[in-house]
C-alpha positions as CSV (number, residue, x, y, z in Angstrom):
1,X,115.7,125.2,120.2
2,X,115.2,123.2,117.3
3,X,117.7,120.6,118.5
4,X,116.2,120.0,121.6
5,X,112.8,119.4,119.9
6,X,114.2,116.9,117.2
7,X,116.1,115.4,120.4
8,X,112.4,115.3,122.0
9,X,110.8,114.1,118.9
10,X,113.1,111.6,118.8
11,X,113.1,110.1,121.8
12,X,108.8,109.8,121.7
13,X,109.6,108.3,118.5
14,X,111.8,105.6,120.3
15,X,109.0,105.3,123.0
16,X,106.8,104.2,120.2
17,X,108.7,101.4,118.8
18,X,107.1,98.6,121.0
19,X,103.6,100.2,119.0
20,X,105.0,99.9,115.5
21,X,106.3,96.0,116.8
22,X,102.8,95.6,117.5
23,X,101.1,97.2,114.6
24,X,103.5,95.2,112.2
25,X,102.7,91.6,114.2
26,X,98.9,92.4,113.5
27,X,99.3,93.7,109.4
28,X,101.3,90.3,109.0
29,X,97.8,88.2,109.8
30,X,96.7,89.9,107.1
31,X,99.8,90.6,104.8
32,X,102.6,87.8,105.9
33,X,105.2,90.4,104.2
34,X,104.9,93.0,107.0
35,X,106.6,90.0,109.0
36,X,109.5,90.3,106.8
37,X,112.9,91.4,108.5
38,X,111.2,93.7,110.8
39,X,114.1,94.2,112.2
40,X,115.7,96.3,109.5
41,X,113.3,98.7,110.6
42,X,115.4,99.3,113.4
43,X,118.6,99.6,112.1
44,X,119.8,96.0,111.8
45,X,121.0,94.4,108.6
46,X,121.5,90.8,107.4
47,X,123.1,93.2,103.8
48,X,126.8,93.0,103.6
49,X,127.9,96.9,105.1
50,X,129.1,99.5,102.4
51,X,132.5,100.4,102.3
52,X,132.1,103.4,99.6
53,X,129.6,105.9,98.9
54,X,128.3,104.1,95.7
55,X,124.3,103.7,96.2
56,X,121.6,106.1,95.5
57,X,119.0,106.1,98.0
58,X,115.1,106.4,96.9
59,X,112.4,106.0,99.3
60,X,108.9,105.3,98.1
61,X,106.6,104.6,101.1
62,X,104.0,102.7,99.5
63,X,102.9,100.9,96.0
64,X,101.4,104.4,94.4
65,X,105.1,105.5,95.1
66,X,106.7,102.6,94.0
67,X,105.2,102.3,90.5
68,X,106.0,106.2,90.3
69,X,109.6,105.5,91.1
70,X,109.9,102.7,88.8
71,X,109.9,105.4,85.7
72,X,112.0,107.4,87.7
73,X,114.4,104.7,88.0
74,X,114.1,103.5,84.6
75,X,115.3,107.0,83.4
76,X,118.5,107.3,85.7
77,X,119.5,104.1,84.6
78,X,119.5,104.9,81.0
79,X,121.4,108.4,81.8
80,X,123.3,106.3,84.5
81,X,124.3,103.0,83.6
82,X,126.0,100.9,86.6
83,X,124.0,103.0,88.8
84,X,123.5,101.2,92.4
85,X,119.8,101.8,94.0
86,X,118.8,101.7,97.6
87,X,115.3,100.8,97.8
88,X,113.2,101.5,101.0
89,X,110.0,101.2,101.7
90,X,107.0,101.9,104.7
91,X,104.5,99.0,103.4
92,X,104.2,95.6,101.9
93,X,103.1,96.1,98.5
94,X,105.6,98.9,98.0
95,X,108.3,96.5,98.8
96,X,106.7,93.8,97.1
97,X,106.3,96.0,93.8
98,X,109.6,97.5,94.6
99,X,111.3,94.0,94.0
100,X,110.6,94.1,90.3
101,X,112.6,97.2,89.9
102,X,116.1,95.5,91.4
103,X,119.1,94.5,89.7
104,X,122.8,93.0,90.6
105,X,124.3,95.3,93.0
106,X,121.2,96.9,94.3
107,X,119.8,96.6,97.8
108,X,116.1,97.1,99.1
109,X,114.9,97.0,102.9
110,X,112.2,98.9,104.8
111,X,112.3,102.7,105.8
112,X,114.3,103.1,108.6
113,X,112.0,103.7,112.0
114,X,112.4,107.7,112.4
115,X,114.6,108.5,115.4
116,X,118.1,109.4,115.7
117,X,119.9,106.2,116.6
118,X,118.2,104.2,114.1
119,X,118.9,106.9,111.3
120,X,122.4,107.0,111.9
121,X,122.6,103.2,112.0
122,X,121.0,103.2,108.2
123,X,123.7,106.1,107.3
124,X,126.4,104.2,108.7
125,X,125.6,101.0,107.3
126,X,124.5,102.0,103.8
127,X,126.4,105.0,102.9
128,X,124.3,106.5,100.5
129,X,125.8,109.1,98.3
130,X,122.3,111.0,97.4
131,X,118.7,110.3,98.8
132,X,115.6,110.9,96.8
133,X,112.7,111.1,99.0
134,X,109.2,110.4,96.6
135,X,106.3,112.6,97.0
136,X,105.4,114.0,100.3
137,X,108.0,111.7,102.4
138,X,110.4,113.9,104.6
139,X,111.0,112.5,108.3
140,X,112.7,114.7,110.3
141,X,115.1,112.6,112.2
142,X,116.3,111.4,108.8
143,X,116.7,114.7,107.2
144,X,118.6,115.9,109.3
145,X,121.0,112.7,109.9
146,X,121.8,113.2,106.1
147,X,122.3,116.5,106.0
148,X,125.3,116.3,109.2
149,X,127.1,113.2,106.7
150,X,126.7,115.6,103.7
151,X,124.1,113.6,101.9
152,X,122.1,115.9,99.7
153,X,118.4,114.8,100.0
154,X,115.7,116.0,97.4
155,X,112.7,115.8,97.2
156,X,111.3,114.5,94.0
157,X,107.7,114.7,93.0
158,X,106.8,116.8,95.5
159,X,102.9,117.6,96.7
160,X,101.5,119.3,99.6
161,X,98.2,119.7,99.6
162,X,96.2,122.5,102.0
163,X,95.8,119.8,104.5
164,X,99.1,118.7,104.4
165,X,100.5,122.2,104.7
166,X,98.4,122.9,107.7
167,X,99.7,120.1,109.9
168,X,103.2,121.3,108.8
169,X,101.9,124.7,110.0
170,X,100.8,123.2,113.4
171,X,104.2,121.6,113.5
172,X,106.1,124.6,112.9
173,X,109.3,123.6,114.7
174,X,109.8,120.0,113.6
175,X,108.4,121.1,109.9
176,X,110.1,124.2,109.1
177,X,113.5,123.0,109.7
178,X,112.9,119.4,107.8
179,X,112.1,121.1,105.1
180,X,115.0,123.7,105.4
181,X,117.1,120.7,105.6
182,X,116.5,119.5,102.4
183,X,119.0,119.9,99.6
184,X,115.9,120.5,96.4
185,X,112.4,120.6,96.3
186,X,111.3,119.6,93.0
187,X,107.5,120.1,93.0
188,X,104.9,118.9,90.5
189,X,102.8,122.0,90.5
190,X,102.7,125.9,90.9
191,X,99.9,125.4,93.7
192,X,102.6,122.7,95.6
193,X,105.1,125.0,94.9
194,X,103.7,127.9,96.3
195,X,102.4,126.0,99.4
196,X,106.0,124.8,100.4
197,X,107.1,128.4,100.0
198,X,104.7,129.2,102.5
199,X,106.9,127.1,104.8
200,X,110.0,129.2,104.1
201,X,111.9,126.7,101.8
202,X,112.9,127.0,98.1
203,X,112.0,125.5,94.7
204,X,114.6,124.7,92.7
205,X,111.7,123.2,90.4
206,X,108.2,122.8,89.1
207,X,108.6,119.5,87.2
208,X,104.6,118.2,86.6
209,X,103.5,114.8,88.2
210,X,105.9,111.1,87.1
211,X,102.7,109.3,87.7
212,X,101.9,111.2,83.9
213,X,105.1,109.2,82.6
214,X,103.9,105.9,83.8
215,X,102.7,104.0,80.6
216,X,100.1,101.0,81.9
217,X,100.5,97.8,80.9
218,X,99.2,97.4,76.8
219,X,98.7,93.8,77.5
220,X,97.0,93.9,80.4
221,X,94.7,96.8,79.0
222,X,94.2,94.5,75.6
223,X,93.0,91.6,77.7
224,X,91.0,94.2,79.4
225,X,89.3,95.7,76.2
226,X,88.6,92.0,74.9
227,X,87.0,91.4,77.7
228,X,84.9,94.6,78.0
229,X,83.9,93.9,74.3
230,X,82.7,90.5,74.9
231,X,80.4,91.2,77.6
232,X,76.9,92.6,77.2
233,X,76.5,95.1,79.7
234,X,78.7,98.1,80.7
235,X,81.0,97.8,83.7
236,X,80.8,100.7,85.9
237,X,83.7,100.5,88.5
238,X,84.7,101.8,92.1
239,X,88.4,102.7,91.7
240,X,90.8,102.2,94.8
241,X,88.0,102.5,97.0
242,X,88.7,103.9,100.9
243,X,86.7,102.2,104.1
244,X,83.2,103.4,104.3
245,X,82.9,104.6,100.8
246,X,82.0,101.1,99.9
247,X,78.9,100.9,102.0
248,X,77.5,104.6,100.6
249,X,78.3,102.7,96.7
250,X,76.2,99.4,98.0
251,X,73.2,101.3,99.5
252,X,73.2,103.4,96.4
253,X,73.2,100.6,93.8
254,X,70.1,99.0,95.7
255,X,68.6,102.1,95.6
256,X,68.8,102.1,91.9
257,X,68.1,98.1,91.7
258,X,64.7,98.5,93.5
259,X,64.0,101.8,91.5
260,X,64.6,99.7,88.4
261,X,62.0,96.8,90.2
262,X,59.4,99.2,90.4
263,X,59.3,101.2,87.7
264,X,59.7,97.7,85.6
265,X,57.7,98.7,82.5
266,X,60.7,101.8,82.0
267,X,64.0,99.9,80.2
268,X,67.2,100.5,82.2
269,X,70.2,99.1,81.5
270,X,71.5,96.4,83.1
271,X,75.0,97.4,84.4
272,X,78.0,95.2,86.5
273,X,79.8,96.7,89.1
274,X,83.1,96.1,89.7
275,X,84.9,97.6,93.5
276,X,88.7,97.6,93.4
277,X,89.6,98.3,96.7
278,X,92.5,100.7,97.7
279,X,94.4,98.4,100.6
280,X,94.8,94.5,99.8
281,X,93.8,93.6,103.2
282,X,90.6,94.7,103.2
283,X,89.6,92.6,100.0
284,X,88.0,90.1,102.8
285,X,86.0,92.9,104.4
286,X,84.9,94.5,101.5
287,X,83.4,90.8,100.7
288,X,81.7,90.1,104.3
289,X,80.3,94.0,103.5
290,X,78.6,93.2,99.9
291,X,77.1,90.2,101.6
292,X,75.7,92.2,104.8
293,X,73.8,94.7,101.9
294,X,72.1,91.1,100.6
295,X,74.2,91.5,97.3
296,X,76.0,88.6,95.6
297,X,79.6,88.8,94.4
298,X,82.2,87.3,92.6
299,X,85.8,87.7,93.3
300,X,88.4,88.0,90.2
301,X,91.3,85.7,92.3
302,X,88.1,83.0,91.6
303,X,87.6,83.8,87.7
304,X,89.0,80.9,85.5
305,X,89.7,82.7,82.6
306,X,87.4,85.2,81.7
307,X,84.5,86.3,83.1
308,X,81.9,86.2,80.6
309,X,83.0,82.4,80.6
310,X,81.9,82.1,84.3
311,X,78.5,81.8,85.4
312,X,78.8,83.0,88.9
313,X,80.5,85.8,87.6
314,X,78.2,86.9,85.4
315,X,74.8,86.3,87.8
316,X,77.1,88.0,90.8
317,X,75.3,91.6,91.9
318,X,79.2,92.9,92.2
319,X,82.7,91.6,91.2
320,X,85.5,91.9,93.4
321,X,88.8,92.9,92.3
322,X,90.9,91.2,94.2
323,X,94.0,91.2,92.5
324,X,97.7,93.3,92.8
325,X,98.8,94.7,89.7
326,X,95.7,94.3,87.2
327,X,94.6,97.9,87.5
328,X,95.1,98.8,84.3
329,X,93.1,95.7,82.9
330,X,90.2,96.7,85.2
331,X,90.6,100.2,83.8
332,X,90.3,99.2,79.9
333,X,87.3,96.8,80.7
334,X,85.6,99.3,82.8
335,X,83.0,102.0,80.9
336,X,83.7,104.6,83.5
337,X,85.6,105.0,87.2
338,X,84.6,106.2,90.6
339,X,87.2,107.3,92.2
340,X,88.1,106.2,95.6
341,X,88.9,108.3,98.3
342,X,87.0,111.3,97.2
343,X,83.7,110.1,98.7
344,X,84.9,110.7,102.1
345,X,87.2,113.3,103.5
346,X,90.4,111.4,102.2
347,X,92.0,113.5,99.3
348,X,91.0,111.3,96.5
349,X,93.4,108.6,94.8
350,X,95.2,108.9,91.7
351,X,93.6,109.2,88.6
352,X,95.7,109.5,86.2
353,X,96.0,105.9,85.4
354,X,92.7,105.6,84.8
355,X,93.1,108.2,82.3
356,X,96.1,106.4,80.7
357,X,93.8,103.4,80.4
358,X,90.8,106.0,78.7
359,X,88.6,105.5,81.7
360,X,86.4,108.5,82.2
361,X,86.3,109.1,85.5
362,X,83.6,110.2,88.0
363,X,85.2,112.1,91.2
364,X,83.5,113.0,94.8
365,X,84.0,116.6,96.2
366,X,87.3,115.6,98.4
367,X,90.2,115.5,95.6
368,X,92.6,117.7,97.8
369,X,95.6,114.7,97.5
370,X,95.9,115.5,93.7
371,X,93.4,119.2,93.2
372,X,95.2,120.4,90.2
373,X,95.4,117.0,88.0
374,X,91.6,116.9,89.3
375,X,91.2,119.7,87.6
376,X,92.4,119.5,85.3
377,X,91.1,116.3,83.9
378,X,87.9,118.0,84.7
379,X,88.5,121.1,82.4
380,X,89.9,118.2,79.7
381,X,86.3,116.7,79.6
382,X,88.2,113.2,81.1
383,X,86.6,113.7,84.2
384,X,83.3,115.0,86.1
385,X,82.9,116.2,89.7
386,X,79.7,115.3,91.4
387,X,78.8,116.0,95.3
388,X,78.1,113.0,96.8
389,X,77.8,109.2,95.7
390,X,73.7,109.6,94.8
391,X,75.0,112.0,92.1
392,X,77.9,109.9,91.2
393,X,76.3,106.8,90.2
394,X,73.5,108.5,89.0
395,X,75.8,110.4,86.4
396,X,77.9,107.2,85.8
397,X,74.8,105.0,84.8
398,X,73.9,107.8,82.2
399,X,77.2,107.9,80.8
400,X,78.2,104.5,80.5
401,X,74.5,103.7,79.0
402,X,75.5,107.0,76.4
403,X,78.0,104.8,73.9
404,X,78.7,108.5,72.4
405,X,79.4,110.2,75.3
406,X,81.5,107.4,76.9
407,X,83.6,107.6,73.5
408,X,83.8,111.3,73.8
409,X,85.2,111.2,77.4
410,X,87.8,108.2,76.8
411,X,89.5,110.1,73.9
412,X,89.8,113.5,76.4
413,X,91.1,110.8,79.2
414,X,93.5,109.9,76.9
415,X,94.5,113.3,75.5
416,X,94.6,114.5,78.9
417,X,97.0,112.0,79.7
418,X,99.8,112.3,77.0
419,X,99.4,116.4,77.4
420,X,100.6,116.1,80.5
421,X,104.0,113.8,80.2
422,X,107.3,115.0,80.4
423,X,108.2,115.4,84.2
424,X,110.6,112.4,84.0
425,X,113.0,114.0,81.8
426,X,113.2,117.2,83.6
427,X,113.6,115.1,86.8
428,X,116.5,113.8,85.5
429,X,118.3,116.4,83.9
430,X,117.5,118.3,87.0
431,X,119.1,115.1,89.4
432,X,122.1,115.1,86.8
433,X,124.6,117.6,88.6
434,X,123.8,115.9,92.1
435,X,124.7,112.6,90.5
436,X,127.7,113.7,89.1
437,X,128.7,115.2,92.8
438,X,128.4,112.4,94.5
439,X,130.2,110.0,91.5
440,X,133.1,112.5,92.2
441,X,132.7,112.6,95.8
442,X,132.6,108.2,95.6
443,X,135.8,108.1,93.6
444,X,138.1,110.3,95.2
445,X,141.1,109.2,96.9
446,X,140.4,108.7,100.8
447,X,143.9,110.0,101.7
448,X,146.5,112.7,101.0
């Protein structure tokens, strides 16, 4: 039975390549990258094919993954020097992040499209000798392709949240043996742990989160910190903010603007609000929308220099960050973070940069993407909950205007964040036998 469903899922997977064509033709208006060797996608390489089983496959969908894999990779490489990576990604800022992390002898191209011909068109041409699979990423067509070449497949950082374990629920047949198919399941807590149980598979291991390993950048937090102590207001900021989140923040800051306007005889404090947005390629939309609420706004990718050096920055209602790879400098110059994608029924982003940059951090009721680092950055004193986005810029505004408070809830961010480090190494000594397999397995003698 479960053959002829992964043949069935297959082939409506093949169906719905002409879709995945389109949907990359419309990204690349947006984001030219998406235009990038689409074809690899399906299968077909312009990269010289493998004649031994040397590379170690990682996949890390998207940028949150990618950054987590990078201290991932940095470790094996220092317990594994030569070793060769295969780097595949789903988006465009992964693969763009994931280009940093290369060296001689390393390949990268895009996840391959998740049916069975394209699969075994990947296997054949790359040979991996061990795929690591990041964070919630197992494809059943894949799975299973490695697991009839002998490829052990882990899965490394694992999370399944309540919602996530549902739909696996729902999709009993495809899910359960996916996940059966898997060669480890190293998971970063008891709660994920428990839930992939519930799907009948094994833990070999309960590691904590990598994303606690990942130290920001200190010079991009120094600039950050400058910056913050140079200007003469608080920065309050909207951290990887989801669609339609943005619009509940705008209505609530004019709310509290024309509070401020009639009650002018009370002193409030003047604060600047700074919206990050989750996706790159709504930074354009997210502008048109802080212009439709009657608000003015700058855009970081426009700052010369500083901002408090700018005049249109510093008159603009909201700034605009606007910019890959500066989240820890927004971090160390923000007073305290809203958390994106916990306004709305998304799960909630990751927060535990913002923690390593000793942002306290303000988080909407939906945090079911990461509930037990939410948590426990709660229970730390790094974090509040609050029920809805009134609430949360409400309590934000008191904080950041509370220089004593603030200070207390940076130093827990920040103690929150180093208690919690240590899944990297245990990752690694964990991979360590499976490396050493397939090392074996790539040097032996292909004939009697």
């Amino acid at each position: 039975m479960s053959r002829l469903i992964l043949a069935l899922y297959s082939g409506l997977m093949r169906l719905a390549q002409p879709l995945l064509r389109r949907k990359m033709a419309q990204r690349a208006a947006q984001e030219p990258d998406y235009d990038v060797a689409v074809d690899e996608r399906f299968g077909r390489y312009t990269q010289p094919r493998e004649t031994a089983s040397e590379l170690v496959w990682l996949h890390a969908v998207s940028l949150g993954e990618t950054r987590t894999a990078a201290v991932l990779i940095n470790a094996l490489r220092a317990e594994h020097p030569g070793l060769r990576i295969l780097l595949t990604h789903g988006t465009a800022t992964g693969r763009a992040e994931g280009l940093a992390l290369l060296q001689p002898g390393d390949v990268q191209v895009w996840q391959p499209w998740d049916t069975r011909m394209v699969v075994a068109r990947f296997f054949e041409h790359f040979r991996p000798r061990l795929g690591l699979l990041m964070e919630t990423e197992v494809w059943p067509c894949t799975v299973a392709g490695a697991r009839a070449r002998g490829i052990p497949m882990v899965l490394v950082n694992g999370r399944l949240s309540e919602k996530s374990l549902s739909q696996a629920l729902t999709m009993s047949p495809l899910a359960y043996p996916a996940y059966g198919a898997l060669t480890a399941i190293y998971a970063q807590t008891a709660n994920d742990a428990k839930r992939y149980r519930q799907l009948g598979v094994e833990v070999k291991g309960v590691f904590g989160n990598l994303k606690f390993d990942a130290a920001p950048s200190t010079s991009q937090q120094e600039i950050g910190k400058a910056w913050r102590k140079a200007l003469n207001q608080p920065v309050l900021m909207f951290a990887s903010s989801r669609e339609g989140e943005e619009a509940l923040f705008l209505e609530q800051i004019i709310a509290r603007n024309q509070q401020i306007r009639a009650q002018a005889a009370i002193k409030s404090i003047a604060v600047k609000y700074l919206i990050v947005p989750r996706h790159p390629q709504r930074f354009d939309d997210v502008a048109a929308l802080v212009a439709q609420h009657g608000l003015t706004l700058s855009r970081r990718s426009s700052w010369q220099g500083n901002p408090f050096e700018n005049s249109e920055a510093m008159q603009a209602d909201i700034w605009l960050g606007d910019t890959l790879g500066e989240m820890p400098l927004y971090y160390a110059m923000g007073d305290a973070a809203l958390l994106g994608g916990s306004f709305a029924e998304l799960g909630g982003q990751n927060l535990i940069e913002a923690a390593a940059c000793g942002c306290p951090v303000v988080m909407g009721p939906y945090t079911f993407n990461f509930s037990e680092a939410a948590e426990l950055a709660e229970s730390a004193g790094a974090a509040i909950r609050v029920a809805d986005m009134a609430e949360a810029l409400t309590a934000a505004v008191e904080r950041v205007k509370d220089p004593q408070a603030q200070t207390r809830m940076s130093r827990a961010a920040l103690a929150f964040a180093s208690t919690h480090q240590g899944a990297t190494g245990r990752t690694v000594q964990a991979l360590a036998g499976y490396l050493t397999l397939a090392s074996n397995q790539a040097s032996a003698p292909s004939g009697g």
